[in-house]
N, CA, C and O atoms as CSV, one atom per row, in Angstrom:
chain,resi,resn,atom,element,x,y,z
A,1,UNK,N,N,0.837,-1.167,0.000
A,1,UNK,CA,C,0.000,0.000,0.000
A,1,UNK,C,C,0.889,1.240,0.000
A,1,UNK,O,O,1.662,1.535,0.912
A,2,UNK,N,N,0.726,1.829,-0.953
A,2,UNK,CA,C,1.404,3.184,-0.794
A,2,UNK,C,C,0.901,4.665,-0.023
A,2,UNK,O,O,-0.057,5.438,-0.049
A,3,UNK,N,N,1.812,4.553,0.456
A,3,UNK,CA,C,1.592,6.201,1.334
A,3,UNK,C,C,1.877,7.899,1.368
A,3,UNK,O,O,3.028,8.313,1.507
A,4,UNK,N,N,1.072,8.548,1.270
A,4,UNK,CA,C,1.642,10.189,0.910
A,4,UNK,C,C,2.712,10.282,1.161
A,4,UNK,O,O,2.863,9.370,1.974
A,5,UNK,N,N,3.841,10.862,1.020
A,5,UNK,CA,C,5.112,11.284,1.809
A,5,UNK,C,C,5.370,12.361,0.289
A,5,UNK,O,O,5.050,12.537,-0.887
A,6,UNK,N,N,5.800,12.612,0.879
A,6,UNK,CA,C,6.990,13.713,0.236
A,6,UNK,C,C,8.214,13.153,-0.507
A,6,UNK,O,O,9.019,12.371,0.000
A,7,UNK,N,N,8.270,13.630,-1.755
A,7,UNK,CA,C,9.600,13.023,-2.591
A,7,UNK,C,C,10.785,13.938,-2.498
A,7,UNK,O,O,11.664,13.621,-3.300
A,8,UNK,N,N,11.037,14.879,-1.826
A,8,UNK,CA,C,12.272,15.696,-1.557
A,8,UNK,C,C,11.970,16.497,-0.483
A,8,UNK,O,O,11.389,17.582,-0.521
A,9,UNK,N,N,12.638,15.569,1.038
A,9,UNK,CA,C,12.220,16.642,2.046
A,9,UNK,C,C,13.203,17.870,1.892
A,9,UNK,O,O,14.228,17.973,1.219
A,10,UNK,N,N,12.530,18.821,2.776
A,10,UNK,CA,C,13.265,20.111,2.799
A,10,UNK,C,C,14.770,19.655,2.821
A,10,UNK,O,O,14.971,18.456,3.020
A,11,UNK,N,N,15.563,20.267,2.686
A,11,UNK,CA,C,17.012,19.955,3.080
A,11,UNK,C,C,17.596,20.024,4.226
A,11,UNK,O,O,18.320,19.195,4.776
A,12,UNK,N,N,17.036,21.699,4.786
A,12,UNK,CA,C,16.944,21.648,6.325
A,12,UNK,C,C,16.777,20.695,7.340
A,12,UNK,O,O,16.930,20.936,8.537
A,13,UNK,N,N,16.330,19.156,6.659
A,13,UNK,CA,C,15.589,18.283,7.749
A,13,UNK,C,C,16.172,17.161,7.590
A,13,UNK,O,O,16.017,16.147,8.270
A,14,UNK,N,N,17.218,17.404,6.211
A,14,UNK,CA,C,17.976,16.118,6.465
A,14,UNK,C,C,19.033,15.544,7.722
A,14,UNK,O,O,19.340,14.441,8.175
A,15,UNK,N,N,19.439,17.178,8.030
A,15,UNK,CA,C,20.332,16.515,9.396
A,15,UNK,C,C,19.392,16.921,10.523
A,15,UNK,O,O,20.038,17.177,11.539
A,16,UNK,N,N,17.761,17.098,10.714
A,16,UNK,CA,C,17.295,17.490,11.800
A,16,UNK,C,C,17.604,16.357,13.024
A,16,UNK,O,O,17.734,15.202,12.621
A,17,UNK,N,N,17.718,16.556,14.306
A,17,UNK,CA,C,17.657,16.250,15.530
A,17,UNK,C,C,16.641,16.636,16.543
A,17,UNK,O,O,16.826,17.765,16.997
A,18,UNK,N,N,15.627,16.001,17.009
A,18,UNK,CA,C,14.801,16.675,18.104
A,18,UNK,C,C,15.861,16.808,19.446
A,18,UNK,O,O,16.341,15.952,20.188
A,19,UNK,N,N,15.964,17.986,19.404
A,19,UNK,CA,C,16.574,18.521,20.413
A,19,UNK,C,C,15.988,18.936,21.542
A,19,UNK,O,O,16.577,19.534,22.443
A,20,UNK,N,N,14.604,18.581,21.532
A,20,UNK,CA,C,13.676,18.457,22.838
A,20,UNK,C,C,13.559,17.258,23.735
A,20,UNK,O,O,12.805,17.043,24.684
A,21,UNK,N,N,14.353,16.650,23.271
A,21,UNK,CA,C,14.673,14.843,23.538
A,21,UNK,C,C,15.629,14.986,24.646
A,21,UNK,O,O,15.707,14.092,25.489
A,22,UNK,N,N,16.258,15.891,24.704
A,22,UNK,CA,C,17.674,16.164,25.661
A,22,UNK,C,C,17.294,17.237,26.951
A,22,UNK,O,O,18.076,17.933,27.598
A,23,UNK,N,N,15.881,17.117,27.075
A,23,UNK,CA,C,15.065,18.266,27.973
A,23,UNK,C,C,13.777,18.047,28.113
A,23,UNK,O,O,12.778,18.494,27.549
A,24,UNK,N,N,13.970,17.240,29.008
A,24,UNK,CA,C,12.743,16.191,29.421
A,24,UNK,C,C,12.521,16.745,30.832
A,24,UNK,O,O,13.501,16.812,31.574
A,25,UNK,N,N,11.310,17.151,31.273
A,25,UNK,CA,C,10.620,17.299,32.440
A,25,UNK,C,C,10.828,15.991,33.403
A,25,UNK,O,O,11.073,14.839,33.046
A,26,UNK,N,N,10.679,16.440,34.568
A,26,UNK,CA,C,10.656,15.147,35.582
A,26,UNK,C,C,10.048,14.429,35.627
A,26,UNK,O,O,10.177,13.241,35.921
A,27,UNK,N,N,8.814,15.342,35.181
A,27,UNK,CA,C,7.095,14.612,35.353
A,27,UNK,C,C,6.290,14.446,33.745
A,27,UNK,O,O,5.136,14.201,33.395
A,28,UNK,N,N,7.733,14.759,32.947
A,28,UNK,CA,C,7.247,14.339,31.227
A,28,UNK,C,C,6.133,13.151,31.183
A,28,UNK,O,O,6.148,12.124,31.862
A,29,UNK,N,N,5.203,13.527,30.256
A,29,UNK,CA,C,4.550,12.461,29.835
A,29,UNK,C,C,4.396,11.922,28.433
A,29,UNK,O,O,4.450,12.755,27.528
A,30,UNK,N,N,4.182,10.438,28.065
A,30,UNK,CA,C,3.959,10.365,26.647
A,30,UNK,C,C,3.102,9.349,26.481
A,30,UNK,O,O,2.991,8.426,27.288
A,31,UNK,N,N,2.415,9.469,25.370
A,31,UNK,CA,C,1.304,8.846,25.250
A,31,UNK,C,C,1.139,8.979,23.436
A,31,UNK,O,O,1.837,9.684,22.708
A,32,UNK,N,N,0.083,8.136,23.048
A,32,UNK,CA,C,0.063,7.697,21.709
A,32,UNK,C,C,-0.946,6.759,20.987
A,32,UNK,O,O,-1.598,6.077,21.777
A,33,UNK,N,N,-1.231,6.561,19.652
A,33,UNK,CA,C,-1.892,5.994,18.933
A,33,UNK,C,C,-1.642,4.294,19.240
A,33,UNK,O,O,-2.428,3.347,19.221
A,34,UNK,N,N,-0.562,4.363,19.450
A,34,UNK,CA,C,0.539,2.944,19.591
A,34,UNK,C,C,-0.060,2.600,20.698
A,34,UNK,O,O,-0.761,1.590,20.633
A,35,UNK,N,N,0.035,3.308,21.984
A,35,UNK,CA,C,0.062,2.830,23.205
A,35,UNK,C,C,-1.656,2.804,23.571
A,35,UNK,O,O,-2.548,3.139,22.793
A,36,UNK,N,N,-1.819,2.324,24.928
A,36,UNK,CA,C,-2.938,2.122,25.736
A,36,UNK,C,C,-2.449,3.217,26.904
A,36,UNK,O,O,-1.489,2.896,27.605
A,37,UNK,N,N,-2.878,4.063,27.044
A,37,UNK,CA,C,-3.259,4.797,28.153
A,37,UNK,C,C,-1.722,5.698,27.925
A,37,UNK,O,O,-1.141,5.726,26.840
A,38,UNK,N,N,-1.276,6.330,29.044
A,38,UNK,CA,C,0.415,7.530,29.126
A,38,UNK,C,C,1.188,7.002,30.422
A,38,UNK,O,O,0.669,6.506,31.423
A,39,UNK,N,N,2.249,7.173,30.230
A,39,UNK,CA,C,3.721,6.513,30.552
A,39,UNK,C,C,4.009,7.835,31.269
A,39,UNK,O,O,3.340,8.815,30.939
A,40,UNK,N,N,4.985,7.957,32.263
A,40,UNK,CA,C,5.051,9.315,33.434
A,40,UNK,C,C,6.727,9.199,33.211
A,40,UNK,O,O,7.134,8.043,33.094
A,41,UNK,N,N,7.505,10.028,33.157
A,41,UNK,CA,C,8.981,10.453,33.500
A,41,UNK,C,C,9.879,10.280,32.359
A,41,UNK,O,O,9.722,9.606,31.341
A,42,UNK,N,N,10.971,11.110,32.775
A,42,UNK,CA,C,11.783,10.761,31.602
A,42,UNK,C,C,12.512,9.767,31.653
A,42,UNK,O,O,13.588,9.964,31.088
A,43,UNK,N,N,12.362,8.493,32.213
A,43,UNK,CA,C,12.966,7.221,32.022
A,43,UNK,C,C,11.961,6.350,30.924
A,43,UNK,O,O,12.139,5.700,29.893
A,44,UNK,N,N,10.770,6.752,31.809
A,44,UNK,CA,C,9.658,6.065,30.585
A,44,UNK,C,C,9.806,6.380,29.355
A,44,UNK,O,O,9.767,5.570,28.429
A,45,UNK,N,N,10.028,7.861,29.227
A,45,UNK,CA,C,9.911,8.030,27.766
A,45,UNK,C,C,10.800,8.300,27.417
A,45,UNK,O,O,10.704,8.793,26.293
A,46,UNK,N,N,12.190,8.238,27.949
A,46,UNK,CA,C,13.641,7.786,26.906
A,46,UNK,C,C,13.359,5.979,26.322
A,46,UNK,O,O,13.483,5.681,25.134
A,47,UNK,N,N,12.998,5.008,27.344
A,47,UNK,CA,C,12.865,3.504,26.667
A,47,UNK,C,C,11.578,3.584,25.795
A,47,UNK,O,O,11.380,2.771,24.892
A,48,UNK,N,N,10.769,4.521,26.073
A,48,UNK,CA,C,9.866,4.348,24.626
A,48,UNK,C,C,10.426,4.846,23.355
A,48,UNK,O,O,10.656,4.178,22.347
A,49,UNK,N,N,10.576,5.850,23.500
A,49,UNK,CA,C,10.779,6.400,22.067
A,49,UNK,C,C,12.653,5.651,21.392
A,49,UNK,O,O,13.234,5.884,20.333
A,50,UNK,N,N,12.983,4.930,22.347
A,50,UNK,CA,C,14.581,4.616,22.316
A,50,UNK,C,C,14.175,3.137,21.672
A,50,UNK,O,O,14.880,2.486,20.901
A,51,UNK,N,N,13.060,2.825,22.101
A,51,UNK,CA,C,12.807,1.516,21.590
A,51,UNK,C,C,11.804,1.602,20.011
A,51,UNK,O,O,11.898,0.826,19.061
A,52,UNK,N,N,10.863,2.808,20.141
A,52,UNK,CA,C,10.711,2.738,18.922
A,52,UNK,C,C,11.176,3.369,17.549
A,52,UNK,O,O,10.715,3.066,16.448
A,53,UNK,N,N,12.054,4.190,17.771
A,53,UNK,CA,C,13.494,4.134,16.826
A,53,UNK,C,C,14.225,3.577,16.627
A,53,UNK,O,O,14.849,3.664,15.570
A,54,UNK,N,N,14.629,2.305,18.040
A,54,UNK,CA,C,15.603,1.540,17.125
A,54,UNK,C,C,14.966,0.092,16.384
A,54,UNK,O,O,15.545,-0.988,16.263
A,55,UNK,N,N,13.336,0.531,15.862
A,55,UNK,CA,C,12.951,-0.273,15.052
A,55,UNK,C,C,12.600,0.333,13.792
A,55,UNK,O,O,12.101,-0.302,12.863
A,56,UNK,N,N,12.945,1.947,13.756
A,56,UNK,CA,C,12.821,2.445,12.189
A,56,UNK,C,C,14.075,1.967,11.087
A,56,UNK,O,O,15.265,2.212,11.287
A,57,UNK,N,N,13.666,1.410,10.177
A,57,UNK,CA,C,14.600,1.375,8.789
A,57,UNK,C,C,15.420,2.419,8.679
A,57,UNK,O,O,16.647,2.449,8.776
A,58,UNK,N,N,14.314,3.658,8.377
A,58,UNK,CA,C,14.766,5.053,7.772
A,58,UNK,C,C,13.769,5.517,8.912
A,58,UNK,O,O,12.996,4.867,9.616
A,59,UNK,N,N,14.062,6.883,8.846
A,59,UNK,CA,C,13.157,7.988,9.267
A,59,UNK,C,C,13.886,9.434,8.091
A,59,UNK,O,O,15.050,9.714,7.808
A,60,UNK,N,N,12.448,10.109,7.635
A,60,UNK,CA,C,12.532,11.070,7.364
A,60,UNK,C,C,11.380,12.388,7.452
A,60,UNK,O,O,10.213,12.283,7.076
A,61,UNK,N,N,11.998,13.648,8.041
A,61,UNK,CA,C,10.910,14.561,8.709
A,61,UNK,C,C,10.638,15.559,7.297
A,61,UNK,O,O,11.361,16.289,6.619
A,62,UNK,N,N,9.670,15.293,7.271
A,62,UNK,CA,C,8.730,16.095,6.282
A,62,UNK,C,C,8.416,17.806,7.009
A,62,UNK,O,O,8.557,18.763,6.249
A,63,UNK,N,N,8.089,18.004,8.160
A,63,UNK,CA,C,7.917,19.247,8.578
A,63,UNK,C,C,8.373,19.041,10.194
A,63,UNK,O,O,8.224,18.034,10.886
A,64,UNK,N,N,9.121,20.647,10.645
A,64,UNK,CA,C,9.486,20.563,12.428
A,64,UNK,C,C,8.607,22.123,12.062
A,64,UNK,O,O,8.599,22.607,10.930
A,65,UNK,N,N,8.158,22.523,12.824
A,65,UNK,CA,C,7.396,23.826,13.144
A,65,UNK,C,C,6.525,24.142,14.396
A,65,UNK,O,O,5.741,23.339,14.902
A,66,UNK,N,N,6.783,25.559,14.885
A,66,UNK,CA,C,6.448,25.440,16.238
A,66,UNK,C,C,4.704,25.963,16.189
A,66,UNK,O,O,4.016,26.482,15.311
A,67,UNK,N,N,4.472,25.580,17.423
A,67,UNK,CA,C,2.619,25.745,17.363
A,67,UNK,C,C,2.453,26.165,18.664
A,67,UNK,O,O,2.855,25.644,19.704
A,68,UNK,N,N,1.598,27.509,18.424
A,68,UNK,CA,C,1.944,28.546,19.596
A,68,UNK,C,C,2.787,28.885,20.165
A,68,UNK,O,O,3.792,29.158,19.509
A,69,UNK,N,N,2.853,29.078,21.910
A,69,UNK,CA,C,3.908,29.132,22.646
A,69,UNK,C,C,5.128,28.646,23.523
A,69,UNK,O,O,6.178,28.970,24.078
A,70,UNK,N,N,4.218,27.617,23.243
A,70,UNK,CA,C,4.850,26.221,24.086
A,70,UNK,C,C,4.937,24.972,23.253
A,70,UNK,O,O,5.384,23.907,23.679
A,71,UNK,N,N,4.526,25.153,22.157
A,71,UNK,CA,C,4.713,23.660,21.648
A,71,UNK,C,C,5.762,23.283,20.020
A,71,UNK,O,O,6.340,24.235,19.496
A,72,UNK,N,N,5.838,22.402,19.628
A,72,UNK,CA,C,6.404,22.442,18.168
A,72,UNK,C,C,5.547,20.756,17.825
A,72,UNK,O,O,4.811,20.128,18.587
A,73,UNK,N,N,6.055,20.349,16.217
A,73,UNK,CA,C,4.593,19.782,15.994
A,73,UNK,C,C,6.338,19.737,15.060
A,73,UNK,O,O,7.215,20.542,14.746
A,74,UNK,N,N,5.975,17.798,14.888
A,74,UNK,CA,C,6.985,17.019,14.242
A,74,UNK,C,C,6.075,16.094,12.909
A,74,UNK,O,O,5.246,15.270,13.294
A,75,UNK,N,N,6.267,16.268,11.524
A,75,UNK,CA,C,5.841,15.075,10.998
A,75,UNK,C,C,6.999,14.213,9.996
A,75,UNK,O,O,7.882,14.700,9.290
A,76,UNK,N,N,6.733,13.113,10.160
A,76,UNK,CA,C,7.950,12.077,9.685
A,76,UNK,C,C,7.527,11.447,8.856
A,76,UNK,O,O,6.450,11.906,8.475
A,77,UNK,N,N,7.945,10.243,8.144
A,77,UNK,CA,C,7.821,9.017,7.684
A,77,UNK,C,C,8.971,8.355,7.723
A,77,UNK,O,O,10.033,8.748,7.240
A,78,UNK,N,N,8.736,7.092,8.440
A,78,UNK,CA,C,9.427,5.812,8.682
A,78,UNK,C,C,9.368,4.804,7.833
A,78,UNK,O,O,8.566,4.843,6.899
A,79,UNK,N,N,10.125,3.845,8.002
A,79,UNK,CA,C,9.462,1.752,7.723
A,79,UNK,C,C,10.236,1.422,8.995
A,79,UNK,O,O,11.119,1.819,9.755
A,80,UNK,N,N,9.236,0.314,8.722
A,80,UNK,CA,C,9.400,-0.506,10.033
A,80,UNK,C,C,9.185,-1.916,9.056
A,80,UNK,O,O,8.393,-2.229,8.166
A,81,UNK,N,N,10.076,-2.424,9.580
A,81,UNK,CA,C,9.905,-4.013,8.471
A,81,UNK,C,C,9.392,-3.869,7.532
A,81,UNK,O,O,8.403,-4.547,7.254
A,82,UNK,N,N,9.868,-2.958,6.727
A,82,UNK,CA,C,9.559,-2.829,4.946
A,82,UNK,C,C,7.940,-2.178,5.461
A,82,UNK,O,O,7.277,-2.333,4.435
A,83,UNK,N,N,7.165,-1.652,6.338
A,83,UNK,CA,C,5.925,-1.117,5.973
A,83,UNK,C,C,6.385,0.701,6.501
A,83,UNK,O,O,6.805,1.169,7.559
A,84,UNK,N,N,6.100,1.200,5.392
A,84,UNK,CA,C,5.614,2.791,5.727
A,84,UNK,C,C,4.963,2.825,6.975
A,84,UNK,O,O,4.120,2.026,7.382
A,85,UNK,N,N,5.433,3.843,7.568
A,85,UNK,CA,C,4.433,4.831,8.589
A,85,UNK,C,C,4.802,5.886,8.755
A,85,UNK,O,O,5.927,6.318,8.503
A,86,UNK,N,N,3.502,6.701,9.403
A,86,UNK,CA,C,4.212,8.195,9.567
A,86,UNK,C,C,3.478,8.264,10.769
A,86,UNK,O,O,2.872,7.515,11.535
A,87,UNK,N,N,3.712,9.223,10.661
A,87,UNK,CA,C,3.447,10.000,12.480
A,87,UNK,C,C,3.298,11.727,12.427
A,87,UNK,O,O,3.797,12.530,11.638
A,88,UNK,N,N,2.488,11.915,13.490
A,88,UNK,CA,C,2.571,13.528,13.696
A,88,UNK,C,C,2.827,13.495,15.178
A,88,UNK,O,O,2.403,12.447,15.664
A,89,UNK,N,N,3.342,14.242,15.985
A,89,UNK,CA,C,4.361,14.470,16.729
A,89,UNK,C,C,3.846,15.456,17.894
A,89,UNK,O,O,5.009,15.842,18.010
A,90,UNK,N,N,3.400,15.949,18.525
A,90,UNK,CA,C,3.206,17.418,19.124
A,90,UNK,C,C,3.899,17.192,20.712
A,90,UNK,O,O,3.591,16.444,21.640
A,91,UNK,N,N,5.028,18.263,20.527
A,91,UNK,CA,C,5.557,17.793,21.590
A,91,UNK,C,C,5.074,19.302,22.367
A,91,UNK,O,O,5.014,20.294,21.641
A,92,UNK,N,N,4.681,19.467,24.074
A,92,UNK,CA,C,4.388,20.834,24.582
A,92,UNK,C,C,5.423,21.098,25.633
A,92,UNK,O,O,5.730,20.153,26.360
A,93,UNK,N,N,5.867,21.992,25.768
A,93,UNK,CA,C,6.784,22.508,26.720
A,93,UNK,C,C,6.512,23.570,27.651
A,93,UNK,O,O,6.026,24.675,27.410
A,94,UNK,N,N,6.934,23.030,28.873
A,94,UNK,CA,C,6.558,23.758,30.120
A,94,UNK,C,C,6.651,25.106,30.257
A,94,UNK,O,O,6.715,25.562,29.116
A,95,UNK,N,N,6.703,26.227,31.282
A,95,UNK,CA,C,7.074,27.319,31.338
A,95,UNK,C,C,8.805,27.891,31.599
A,95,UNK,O,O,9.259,28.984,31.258
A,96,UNK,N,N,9.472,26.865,32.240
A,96,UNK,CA,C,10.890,26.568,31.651
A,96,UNK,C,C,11.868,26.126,30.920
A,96,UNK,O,O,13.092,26.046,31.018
A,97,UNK,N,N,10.767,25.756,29.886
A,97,UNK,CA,C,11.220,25.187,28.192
A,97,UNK,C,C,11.336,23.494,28.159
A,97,UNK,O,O,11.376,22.750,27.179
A,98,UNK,N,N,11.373,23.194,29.508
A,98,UNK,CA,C,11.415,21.385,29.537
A,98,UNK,C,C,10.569,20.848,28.318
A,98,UNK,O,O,10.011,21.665,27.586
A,99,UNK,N,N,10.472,19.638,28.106
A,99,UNK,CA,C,9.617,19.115,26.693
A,99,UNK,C,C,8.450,18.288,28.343
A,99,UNK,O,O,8.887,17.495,29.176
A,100,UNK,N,N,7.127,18.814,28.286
A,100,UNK,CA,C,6.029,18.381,29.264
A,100,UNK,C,C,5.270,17.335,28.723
A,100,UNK,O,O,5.174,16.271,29.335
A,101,UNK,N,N,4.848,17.475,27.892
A,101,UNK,CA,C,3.997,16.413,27.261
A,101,UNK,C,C,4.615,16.461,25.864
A,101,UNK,O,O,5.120,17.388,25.230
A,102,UNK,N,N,4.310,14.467,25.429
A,102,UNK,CA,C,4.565,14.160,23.898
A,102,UNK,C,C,3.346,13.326,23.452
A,102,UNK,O,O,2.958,12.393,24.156
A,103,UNK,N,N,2.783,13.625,22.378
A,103,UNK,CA,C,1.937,13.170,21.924
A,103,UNK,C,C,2.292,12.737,20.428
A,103,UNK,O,O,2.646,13.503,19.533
A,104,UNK,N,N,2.118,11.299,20.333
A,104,UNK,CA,C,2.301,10.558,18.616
A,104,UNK,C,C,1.743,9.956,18.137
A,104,UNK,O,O,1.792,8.740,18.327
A,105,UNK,N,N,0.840,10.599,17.174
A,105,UNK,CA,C,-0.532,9.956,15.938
A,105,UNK,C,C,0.114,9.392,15.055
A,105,UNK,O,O,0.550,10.125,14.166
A,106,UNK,N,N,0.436,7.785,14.966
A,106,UNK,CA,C,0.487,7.263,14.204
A,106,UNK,C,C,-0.190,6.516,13.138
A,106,UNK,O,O,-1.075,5.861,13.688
A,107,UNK,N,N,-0.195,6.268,11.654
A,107,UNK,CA,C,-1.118,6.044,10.524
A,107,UNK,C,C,-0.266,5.283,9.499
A,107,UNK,O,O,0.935,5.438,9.721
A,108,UNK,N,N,-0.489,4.648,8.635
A,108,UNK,CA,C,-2.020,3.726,8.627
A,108,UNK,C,C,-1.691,2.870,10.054
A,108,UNK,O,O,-0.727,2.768,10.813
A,109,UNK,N,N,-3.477,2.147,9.944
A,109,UNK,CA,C,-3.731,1.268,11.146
A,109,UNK,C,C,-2.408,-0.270,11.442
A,109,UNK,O,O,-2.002,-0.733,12.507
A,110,UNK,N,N,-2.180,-0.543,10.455
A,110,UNK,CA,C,-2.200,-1.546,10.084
A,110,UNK,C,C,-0.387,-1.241,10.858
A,110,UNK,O,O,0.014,-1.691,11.931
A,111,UNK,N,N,0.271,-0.489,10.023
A,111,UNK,CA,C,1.853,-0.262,10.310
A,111,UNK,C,C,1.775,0.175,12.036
A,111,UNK,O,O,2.746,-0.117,12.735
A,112,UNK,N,N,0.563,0.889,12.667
A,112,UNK,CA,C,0.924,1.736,13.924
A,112,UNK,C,C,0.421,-0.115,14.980
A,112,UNK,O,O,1.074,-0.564,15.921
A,113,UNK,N,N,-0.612,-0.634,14.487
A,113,UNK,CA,C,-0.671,-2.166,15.022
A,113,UNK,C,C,0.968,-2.847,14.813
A,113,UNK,O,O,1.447,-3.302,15.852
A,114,UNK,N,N,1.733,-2.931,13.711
A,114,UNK,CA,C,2.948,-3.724,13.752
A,114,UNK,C,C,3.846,-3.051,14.716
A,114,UNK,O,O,4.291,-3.783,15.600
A,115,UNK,N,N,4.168,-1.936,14.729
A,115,UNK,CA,C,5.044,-1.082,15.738
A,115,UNK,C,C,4.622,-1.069,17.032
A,115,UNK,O,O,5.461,-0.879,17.914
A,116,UNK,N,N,3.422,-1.243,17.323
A,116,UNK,CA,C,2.687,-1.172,19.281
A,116,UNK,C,C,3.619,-2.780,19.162
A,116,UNK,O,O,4.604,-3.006,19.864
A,117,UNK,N,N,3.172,-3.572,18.341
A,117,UNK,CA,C,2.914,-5.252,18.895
A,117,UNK,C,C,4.759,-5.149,18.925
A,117,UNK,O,O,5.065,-5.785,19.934
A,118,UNK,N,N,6.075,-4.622,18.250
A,118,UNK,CA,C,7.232,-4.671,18.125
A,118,UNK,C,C,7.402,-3.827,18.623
A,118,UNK,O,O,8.391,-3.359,18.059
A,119,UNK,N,N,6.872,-2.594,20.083
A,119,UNK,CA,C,7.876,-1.951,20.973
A,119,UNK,C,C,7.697,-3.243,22.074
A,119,UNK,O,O,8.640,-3.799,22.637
A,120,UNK,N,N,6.039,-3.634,22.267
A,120,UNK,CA,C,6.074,-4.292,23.517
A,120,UNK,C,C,6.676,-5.404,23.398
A,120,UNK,O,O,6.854,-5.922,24.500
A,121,UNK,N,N,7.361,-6.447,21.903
A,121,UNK,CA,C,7.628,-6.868,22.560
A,121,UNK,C,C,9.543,-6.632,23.050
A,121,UNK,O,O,10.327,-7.381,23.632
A,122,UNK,N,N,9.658,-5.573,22.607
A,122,UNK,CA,C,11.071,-4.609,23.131
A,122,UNK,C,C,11.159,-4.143,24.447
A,122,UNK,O,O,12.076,-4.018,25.259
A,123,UNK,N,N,10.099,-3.947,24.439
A,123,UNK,CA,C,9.990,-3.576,26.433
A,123,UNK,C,C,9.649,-4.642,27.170
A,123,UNK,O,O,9.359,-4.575,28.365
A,124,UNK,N,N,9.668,-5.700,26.479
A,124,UNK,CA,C,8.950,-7.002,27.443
A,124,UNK,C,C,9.881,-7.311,28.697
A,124,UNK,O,O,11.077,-7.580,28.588
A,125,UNK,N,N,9.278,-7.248,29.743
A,125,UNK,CA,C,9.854,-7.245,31.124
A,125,UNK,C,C,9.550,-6.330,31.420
A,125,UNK,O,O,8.811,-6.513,32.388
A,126,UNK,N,N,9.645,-5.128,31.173
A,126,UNK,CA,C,9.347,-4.047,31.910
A,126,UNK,C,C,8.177,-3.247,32.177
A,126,UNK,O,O,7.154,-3.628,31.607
A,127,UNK,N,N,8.042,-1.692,33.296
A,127,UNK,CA,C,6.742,-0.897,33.362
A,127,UNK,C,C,6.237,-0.717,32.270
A,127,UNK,O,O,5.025,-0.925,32.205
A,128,UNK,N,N,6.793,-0.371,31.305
A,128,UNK,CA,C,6.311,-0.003,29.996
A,128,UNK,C,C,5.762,-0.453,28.644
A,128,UNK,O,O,5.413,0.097,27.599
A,129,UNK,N,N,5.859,-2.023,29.250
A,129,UNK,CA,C,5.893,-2.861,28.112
A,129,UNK,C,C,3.914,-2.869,27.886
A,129,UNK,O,O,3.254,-2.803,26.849
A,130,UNK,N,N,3.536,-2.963,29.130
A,130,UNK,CA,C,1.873,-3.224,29.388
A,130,UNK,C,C,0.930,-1.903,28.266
A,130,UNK,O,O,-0.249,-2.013,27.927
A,131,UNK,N,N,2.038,-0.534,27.820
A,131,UNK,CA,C,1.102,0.169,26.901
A,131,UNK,C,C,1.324,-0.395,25.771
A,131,UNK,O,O,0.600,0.074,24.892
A,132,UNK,N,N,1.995,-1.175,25.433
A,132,UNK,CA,C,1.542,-1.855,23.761
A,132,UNK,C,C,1.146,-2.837,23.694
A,132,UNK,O,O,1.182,-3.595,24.663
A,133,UNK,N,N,0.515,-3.257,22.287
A,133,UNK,CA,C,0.168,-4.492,22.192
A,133,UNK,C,C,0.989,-5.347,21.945
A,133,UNK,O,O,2.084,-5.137,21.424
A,134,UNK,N,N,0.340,-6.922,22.456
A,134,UNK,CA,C,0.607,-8.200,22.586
A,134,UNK,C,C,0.198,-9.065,21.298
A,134,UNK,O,O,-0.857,-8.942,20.676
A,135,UNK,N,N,1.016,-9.770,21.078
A,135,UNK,CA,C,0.464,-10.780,20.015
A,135,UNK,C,C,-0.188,-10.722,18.562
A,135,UNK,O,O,0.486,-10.189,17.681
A,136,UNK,N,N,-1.560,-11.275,18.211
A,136,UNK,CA,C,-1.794,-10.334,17.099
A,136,UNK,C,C,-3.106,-9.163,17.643
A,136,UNK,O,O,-4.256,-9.111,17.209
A,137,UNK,N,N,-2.568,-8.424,18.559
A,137,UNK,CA,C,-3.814,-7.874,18.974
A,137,UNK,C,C,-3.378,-6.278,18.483
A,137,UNK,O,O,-4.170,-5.348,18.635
C-alpha cells in the first residue's frame, strides 16, 4: 500500500535532531496511537521512544514547526519491516522550556498495530511494556 510522503524533504531536515529529547521534564509524559493509556517520566519516555526508533529502517521529517507558545509539531515518515508509517508528533513545553507532554498519531492502522505489537515486545519485562500491544492484537 502506498503512502503520501513527500519526494524531496526540505534539506533543512535532512540533518534534523529533536533537540527536545535532551530536555525532558521530571514529570514528562507520553502517550500515543501505539500505546494504551500515558507513561510518566523521563525514564519512561527515553525507553519508549529509544525503543521505537531503534525499530525504524529510515526515518525522514517532512515538517518541524512550532505551534503557539509552548509547543512544536513534528511530521515524519518511517518503515518498520519494509511497511511505511508516519506519524505527527506534538511535543508541549513547560514554562521553563522542559519538553512536558509528547503526543504521537500514528497512521495507517495496520503499520501503527505492527510497531505497538514490536515496541512491547522490546519492552517485554518491563513498566512499559503493558502500553503496547501483545500478540496479534
Amino acid at each position: 500500500m502506498a503512502y503520501l510522503e513527500t519526494t524531496d524533504p526540505t534539506p533543512s531536515l535532512t540533518d534534523y535532531f529533536p533537540s527536545w529529547l535532551n530536555n525532558l521534564a521530571d514529570d514528562v509524559t507520553i502517550e500515543g496511537s501505539a500505546m494504551d493509556g500515558a507513561a510518566r517520566g523521563p525514564e519512561a519516555a527515553r525507553a519508549i521512544l529509544l525503543a521505537i526508533r531503534s525499530l525504524y529502517e529510515s526515518q525522514r521529517f517532512n515538517f518541524v514547526g512550532p505551534v503557539g507558545n509552548n509547543g512544536l509539531l513534528e511530521d515524519y515518515t518511517a518503515m518498520v519491516r519494509g511497511q511505511t508509517i508516519s506519524c505527527v508528533v506534538l511535543i508541549t513545553r513547560n514554562a521553563t522550556g522542559q519538553t512536558q507532554h509528547i503526543v504521537a498519531s500514528y497512521r495507517p492502522r495496520s503499520s501503527l498495530l505492527l510497531l505497538s505489537r514490536l515496541v512491547g515486545q522490546k519492552l517485554a519485562g518491563t513498566a512499559y511494556a503493558g502500553h503496547f500491544a501483545t500478540g496479534e492484537s
